[in-house]
C-alpha positions as CSV (number, residue, x, y, z in Angstrom):
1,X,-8.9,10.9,-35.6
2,X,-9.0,14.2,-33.2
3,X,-11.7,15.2,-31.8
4,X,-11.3,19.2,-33.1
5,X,-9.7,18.6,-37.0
6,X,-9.9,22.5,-37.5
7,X,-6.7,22.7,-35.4
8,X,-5.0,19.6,-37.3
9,X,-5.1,21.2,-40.8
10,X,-1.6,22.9,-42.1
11,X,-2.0,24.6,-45.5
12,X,1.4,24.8,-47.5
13,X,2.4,27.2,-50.5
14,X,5.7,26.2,-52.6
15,X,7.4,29.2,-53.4
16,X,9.5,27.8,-56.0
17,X,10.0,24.6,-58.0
18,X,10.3,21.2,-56.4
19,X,9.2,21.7,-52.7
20,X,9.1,18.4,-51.0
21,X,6.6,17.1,-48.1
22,X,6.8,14.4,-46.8
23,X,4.6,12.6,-44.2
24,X,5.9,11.1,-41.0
25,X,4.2,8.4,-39.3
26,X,3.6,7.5,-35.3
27,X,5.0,4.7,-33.2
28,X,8.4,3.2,-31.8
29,X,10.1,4.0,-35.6
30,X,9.4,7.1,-37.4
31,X,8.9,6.4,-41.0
32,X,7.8,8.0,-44.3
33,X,4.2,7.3,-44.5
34,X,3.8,9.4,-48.0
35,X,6.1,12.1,-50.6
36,X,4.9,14.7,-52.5
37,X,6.4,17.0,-54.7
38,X,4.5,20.8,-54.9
39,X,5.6,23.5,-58.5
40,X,5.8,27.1,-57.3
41,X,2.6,28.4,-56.7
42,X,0.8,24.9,-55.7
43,X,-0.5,24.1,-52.4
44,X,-1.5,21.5,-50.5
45,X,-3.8,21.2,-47.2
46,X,-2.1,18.3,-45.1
47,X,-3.9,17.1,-42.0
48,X,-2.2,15.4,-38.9
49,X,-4.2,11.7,-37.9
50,X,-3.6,8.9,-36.3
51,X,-1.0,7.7,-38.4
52,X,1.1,10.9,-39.4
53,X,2.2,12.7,-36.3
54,X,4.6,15.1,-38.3
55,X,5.2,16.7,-41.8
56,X,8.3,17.6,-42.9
57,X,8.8,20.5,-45.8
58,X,11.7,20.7,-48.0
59,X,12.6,23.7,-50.3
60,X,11.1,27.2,-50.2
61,X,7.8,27.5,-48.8
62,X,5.4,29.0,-46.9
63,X,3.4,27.1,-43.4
64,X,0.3,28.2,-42.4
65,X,-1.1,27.0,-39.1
66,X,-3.3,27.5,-36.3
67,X,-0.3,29.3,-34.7
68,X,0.9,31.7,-37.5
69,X,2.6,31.3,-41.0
70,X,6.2,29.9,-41.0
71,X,8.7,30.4,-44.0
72,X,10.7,27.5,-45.1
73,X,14.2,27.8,-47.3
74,X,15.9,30.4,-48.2
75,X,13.2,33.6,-48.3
């Protein structure tokens, strides 16, 4: 795990139906480490480890990091 997990947190809001995450894992291939499926107005705190290095966000949503909020789909 990191050393400072406050900065590894990402908080994401689905703005609509059927926003997909999905988790991405480390190493020589990048595979899907873990799916899930958020209704509009659900959210879900995702945290970056040693095994996910990267989180992808399908549909209309909205990021919030450590560096600002990023909107996702069509807003």
């Amino acid at each position: 795990m990191f050393k400072d997990d406050t900065q590894s947190y990402v908080v994401i809001k689905a703005l609509s139906d059927d926003v997909s995450i999905i988790g991405l894992t480390r190493g020589e291939e990048t595979r899907t480490q873990h799916t899930e499926k958020l209704g509009a107005g659900e959210i879900m705190i995702a945290q970056f480890t040693e095994r996910v290095s990267a989180i992808k966000v399908k549909g209309n949503a909205e990021v919030y990091t450590a560096y600002g909020v990023i909107k996702t789909g069509k807003n």
